[in-house]
Every structure is written in C-alpha cells, then in structure tokens.
C-alpha positions as CSV (number, residue, x, y, z in Angstrom):
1,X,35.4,-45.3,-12.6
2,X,37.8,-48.6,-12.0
3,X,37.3,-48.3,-8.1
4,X,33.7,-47.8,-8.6
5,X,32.7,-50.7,-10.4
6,X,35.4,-52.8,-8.0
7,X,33.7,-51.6,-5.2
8,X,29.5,-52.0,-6.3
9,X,30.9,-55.5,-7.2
10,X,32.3,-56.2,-3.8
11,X,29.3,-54.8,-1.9
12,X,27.3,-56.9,-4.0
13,X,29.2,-60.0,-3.7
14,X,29.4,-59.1,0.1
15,X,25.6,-59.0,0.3
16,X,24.9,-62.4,-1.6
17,X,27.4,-63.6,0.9
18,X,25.5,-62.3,4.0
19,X,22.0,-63.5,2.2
20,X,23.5,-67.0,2.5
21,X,25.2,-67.1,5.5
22,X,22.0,-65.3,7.5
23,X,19.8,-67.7,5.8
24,X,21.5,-70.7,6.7
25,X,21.7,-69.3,10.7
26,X,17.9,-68.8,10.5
27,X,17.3,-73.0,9.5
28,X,20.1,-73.5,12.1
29,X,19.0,-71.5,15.3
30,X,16.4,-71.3,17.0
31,X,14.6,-73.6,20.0
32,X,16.0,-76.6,18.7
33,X,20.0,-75.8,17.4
34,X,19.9,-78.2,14.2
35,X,23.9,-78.8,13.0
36,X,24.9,-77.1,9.8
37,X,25.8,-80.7,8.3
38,X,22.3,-82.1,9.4
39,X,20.7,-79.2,7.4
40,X,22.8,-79.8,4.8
41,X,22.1,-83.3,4.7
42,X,18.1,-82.7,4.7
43,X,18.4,-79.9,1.8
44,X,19.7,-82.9,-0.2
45,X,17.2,-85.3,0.9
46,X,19.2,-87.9,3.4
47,X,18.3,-86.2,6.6
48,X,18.2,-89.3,9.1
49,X,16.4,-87.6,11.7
50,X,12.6,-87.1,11.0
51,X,12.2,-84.4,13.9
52,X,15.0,-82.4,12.6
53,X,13.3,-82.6,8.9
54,X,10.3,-81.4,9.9
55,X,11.0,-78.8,11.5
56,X,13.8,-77.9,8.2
57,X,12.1,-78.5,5.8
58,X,7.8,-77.5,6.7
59,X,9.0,-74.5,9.0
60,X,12.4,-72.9,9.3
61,X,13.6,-73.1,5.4
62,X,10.3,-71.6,4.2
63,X,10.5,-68.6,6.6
64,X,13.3,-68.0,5.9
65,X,13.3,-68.4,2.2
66,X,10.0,-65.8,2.6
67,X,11.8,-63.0,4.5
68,X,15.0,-63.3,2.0
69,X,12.3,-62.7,-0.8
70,X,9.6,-60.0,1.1
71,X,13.1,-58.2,2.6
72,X,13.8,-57.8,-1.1
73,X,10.6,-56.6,-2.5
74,X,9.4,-54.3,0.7
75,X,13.4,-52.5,-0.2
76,X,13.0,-52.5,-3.9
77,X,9.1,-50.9,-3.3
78,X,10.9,-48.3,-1.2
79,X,13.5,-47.3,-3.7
80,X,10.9,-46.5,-6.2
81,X,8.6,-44.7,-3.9
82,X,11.7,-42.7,-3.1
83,X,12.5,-42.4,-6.5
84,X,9.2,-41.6,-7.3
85,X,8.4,-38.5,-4.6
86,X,12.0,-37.8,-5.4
87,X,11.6,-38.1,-1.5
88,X,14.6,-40.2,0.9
89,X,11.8,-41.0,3.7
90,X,9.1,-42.1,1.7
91,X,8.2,-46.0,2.2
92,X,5.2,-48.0,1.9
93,X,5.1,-48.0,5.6
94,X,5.7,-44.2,6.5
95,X,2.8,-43.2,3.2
96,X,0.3,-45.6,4.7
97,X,0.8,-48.0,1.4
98,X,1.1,-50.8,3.9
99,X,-2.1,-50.1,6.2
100,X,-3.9,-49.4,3.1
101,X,-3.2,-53.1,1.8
102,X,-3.5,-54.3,5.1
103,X,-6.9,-53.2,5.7
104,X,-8.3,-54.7,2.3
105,X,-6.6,-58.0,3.3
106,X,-8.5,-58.4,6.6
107,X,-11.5,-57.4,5.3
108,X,-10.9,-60.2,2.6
109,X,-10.1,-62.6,5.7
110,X,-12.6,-61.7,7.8
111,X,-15.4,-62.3,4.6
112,X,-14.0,-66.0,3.8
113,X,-13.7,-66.9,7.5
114,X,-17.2,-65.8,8.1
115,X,-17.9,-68.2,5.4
116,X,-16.2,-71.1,6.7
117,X,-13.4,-70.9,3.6
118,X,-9.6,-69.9,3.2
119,X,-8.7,-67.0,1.8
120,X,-6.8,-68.0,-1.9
121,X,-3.3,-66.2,-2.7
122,X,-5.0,-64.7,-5.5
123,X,-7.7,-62.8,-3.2
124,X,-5.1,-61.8,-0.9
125,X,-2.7,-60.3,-2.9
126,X,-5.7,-58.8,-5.2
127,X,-6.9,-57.0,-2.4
128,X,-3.6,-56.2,-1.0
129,X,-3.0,-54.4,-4.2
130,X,-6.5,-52.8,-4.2
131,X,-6.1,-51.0,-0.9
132,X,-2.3,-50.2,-1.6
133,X,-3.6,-48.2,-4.8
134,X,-5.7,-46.4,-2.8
135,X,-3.5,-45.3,-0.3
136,X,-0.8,-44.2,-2.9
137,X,-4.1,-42.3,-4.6
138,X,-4.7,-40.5,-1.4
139,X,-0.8,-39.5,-1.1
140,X,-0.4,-38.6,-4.8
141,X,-2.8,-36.5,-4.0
142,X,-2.0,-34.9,-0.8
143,X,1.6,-34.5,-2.7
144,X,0.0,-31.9,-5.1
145,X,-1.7,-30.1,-1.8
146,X,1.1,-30.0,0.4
147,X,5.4,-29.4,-0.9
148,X,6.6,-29.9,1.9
149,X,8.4,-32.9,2.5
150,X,7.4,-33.5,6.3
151,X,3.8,-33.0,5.6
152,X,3.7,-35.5,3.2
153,X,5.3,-37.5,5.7
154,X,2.5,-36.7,8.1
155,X,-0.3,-37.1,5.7
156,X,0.8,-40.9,5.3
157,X,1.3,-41.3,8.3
158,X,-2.3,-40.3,9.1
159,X,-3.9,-42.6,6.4
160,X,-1.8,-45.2,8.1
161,X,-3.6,-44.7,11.9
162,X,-6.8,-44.2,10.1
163,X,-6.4,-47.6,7.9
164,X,-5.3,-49.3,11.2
165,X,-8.2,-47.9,13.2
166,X,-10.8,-48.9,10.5
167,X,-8.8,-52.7,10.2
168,X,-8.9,-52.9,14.2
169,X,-12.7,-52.2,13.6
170,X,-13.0,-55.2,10.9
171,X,-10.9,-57.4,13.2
172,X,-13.9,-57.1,16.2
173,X,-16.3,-59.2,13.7
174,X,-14.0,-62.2,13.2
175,X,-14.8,-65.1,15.4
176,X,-13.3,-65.9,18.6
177,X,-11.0,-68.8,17.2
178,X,-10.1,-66.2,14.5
179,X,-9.1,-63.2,16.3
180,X,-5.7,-64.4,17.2
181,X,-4.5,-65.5,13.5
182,X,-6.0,-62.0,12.6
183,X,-4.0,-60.1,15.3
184,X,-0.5,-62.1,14.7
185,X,-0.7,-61.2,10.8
186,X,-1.8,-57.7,12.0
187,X,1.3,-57.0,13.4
188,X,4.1,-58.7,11.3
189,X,5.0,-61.5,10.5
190,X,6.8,-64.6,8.6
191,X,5.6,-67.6,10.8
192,X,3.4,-70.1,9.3
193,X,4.7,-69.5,5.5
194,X,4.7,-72.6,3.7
195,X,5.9,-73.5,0.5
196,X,3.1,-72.6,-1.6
197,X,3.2,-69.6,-0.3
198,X,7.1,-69.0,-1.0
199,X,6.3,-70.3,-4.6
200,X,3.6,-67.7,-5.1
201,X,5.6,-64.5,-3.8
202,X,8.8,-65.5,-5.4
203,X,7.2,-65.4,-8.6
204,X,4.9,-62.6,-8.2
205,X,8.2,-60.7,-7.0
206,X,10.7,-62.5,-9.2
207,X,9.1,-60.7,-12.3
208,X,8.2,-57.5,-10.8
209,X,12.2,-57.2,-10.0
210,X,13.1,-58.6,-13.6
211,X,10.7,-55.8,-14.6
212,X,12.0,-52.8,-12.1
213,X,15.7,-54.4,-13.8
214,X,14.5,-53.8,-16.8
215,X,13.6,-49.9,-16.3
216,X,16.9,-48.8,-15.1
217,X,17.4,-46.4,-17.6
218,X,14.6,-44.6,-17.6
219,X,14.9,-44.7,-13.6
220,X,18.2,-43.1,-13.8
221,X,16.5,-40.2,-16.4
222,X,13.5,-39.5,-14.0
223,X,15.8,-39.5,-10.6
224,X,17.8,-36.4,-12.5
225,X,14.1,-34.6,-12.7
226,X,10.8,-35.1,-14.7
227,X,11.8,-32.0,-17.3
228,X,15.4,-34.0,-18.5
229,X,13.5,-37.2,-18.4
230,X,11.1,-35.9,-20.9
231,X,13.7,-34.1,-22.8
232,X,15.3,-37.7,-23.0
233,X,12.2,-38.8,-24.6
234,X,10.7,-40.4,-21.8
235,X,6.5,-40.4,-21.3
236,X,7.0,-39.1,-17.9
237,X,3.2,-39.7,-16.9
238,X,2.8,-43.6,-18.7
239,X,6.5,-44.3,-16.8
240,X,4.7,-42.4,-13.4
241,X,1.9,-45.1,-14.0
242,X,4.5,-48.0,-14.0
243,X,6.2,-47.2,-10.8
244,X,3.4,-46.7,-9.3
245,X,1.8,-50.1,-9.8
246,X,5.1,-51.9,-9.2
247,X,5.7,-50.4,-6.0
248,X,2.1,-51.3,-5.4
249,X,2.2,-54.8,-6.2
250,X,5.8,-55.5,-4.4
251,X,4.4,-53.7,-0.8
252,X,1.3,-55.5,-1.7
253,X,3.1,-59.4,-1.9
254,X,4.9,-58.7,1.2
255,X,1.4,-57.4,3.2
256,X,-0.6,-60.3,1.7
257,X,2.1,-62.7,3.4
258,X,3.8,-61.4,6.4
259,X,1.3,-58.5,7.3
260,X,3.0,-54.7,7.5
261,X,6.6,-54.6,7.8
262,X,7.7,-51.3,8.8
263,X,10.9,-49.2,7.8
264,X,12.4,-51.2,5.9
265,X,11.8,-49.8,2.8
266,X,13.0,-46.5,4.1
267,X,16.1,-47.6,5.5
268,X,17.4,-50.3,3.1
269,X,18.2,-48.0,-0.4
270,X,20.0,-45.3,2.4
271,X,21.9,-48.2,4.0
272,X,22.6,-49.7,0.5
273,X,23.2,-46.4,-0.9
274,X,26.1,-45.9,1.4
275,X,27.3,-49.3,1.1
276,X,27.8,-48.7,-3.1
277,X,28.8,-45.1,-2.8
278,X,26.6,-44.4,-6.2
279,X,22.9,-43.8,-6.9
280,X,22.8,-45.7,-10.4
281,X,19.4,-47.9,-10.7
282,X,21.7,-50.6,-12.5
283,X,23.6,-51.2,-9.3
284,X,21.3,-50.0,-6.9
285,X,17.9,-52.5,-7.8
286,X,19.5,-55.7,-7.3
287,X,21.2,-54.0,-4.4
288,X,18.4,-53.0,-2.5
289,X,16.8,-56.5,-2.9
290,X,19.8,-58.5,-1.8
291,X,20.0,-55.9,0.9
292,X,16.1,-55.9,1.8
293,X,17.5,-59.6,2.1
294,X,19.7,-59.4,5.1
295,X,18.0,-57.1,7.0
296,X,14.9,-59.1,7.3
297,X,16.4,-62.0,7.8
298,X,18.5,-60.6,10.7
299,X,15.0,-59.0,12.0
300,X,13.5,-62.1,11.4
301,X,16.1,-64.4,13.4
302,X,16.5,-61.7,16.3
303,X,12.7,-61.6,16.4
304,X,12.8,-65.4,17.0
305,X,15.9,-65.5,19.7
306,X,15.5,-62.3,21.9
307,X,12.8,-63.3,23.6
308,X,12.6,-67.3,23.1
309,X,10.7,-69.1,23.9
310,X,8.3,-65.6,23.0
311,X,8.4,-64.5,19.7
312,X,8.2,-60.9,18.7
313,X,6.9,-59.2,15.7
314,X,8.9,-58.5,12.9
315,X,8.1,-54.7,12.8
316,X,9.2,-54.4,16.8
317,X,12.8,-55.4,15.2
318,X,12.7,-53.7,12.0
319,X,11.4,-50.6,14.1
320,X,14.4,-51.1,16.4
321,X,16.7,-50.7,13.3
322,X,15.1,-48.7,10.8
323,X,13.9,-45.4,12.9
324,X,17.6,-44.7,13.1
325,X,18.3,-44.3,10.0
326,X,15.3,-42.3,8.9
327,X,16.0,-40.2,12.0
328,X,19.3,-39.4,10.7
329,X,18.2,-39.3,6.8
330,X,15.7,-36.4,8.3
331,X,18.9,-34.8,10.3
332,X,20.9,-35.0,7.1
333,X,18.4,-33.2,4.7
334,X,17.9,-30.6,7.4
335,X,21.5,-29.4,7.3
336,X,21.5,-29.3,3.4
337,X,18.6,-27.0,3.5
C-alpha cells in the first residue's frame, strides 16, 4: 500500500511538472522564439518589449492556458463516460457526444451571424450542452438495444457522421466572410481564445471537477457494478443522472471553445491509468485532468510547429496519438475475452 501511494504521488507530481514545463514551451515557441526570462518578465508585468507582450500576453498565454484547462475536462468527461458504459473506448468523441454539441453550436452561430451579432458564452455553451444531451440520449439508448461493446461503438460513431453531415449542411447558409471562422472551429481548435474566454471555461470546468472530486466514492461503488453500488446504498439511477450531465457539460465547454477534439478522452484515463498503476477515482480524477493537461498541450504545440508557418488542427494531432491507444485498448479486451 506504501509503494502505491509513493508512486500515485510521483505520477502526480510528475504530471503537474509536465503541465508547467509544456505550458511554458507553448508561450515560448512558436514563429517568433520569445526567451523564457522575457516571458517571465511579462507574466510579472515589466516586459520591455511591446511586440513580445502582445503576442504573450493577448495570444500564446491564453491558448495555452485554454488547452491545459479543455485537455483536462475533455479527459475527465472520458473517464466518466467510461465509467459510466463500464466501457474503456467510450469518449465523447467515439459516442458522437462531441458532434452532437457541435452541431447545436453552429447552428447557434450561424443564427447570431445572420443577425449581425456574436454569439455570448452563455448561448454557446447552452447549446453545446443541449446537443450533447441528445446525443448521449440517442447512445443510452442504443446501449439498451445493442450489448455489444463494438456496436455501441459503431452506433456513436454513426450519430457522429450524421451530426457532422447535418452541421456541414448548416455551415452552407453562413455568409461568405463567415464560412472560414465556421470551418476552423469545425475542425478543432484553441486559436483565437482570449481571456474571457479562459475565465469562463475555467470556471465552468473548475466546479464541474470540484464536483466529479467530490463523487469519488460513489464512483468507486458504481465502477465495481450497479447491484454493489445499490447494496452500498447508492441511488444508482439519480447518481446515473449526475454523470451523465457532468460529462455533458465538461465535452460541452471544450466544444463550445475549441470545436471537437477527438480521442482524447479515450486515451488519457488508459494512459493515466497505466501511469498510477490503480483505478481508484480519488487518484484517478485529478489525474486524468492534469494528464488531459499535457497531452493537449503537446497536441496543441506540435499542431502549431509541424507545419509552421501552417497550422494544423488539433484533432489531426490528437488523432495521431490517440488511435493508438484505443487500437490497442480494443486489442487488449479482445484477448481477455
């Protein structure tokens, strides 16, 4: 028990770690290489140079600051649709959660650009969460049709290419100067995030993790099976309700913002999972958000460098690095059969 706790302590210390040093490389690199003592120096305030400030301050540290926070919400959304589905490849972006929200958000965009006006955070993320319920309706659902683990893969996967047909359809009425803004956000991701922005996601994520925290006991009874969690004394369909409509809220944040991310919150909680060498919610939550952490923001900084001065999408890296594992998650369950 000694080297368990020494070792979820160093994983999690190693991940902080990684959170700060990736987060300081994104602000850092990039088409202009700002020095590390520059940065510093602007994070404080006495940043000499006015060029270097801007682009610090109203572009790189807000980017990043947003894929550190949507990382860790799109990994913690994972973990409890996995916990959920008591399924290890279920994600917001392989159930067609994430093309569900998308699809309300552009048709919320599309409506206020037609009108000359902004979409507000509060419409976004309202209907982000609108078409993410539905979507996790249609799977719960198909769940109670189908017990196979595969076609329930499929069956998300279908509502996904459906949602993205019908949002490619919404996206043809958008005016000329609006199609490319549309398109961008479409496909993935953090660019143009300012701080408002990063103040409304960390909050509406900050207390949906404080929350998620907060239910790692009776996370812990439901992983061992619905019967022992009700045995425990557990109200198995008012605690089915809750994950549902945190997992909801947390893919829905990070599709308001960034657009879909995919795989992520498949392969973080394995990744992490493997990195702690235990399944306990207590360690695993603020795991998988630190975790969620690093992986975008490596995703977020290749994304930015492979290609420079081109930038790619967020979901072409995530892709790159997140098929693998669910590849081999697939491989895994296939020999314990």
């Amino acid at each position: 028990m000694g080297y368990e706790k020494k070792r979820c302590r160093l994983a999690l210390a190693g991940l902080f770690s990684l959170n700060l040093l990736f987060l300081m490389a994104n602000v850092c690199i990039g088409s202009v290489d700002i020095p590390l003592r520059e940065v510093c120096s602007i994070v404080r305030g006495r940043g000499a140079d006015t060029v270097f400030r801007d682009i610090v301050s109203e572009i790189r540290l807000p980017r990043a600051l947003a894929a550190m926070i949507l990382g860790g919400s799109l990994a913690l959304s994972g973990y409890l649709l996995q916990t959920f589905f008591h399924n290890p490849i279920a994600g917001p972006f392989t159930l067609g959660i994430s093309s569900g929200a998308r699809l309300f958000v552009a048709l919320v965009m599309v409506v206020c650009l037609g009108s000359g006006r902004a979409a507000g955070f509060g419409a976004m993320i309202g209907a982000a969460f609108l078409g993410a319920l539905l979507s996790m309706g249609i799977v719960m659902w198909m769940s109670r049709i189908v017990d196979a683990m595969s076609m329930l893969i499929v069956s998300g996967v279908m509502i996904g290419y459906i949602c993205s047909a019908i949002t490619d359809f919404v996206v043809a009425f958008a005016d000329d100067a609006d199609i490319v803004n549309l398109h961008n956000w479409s496909k993935g991701s953090f660019s143009g995030i300012g701080w408002d922005h990063v103040a409304v996601m960390a909050a509406v994520s900050g207390i949906s993790f404080l929350l998620v925290f907060l239910l790692s006991k009776p996370i812990g009874a439901y992983s061992l099976g619905e019967t022992y969690a009700g045995n425990m004394g557990l109200d198995v369909r008012q605690f089915r309700a809750v994950l549902v409509g945190l997992s909801s809220i947390l893919s829905a944040c990070v599709t308001a913002f960034a657009g879909p991310v995919s795989f992520v919150g498949i392969a973080v909680p394995h990744l992490v999972k493997c990195l702690l060498g235990t399944v306990r919610p207590i360690v695993m939550i603020p795991a998988c958000v630190l975790g969620g952490g690093v992986f975008c923001l490596l995703c977020d900084l290749l994304s930015r460098l492979l290609l420079a001065p081109r930038e790619l999408s967020i979901s072409t890296v995530t892709a790159v690095f997140g098929a693998p594992v669910v590849i081999l998650v697939m491989i895994k369950r296939r020999r314990e059969m």
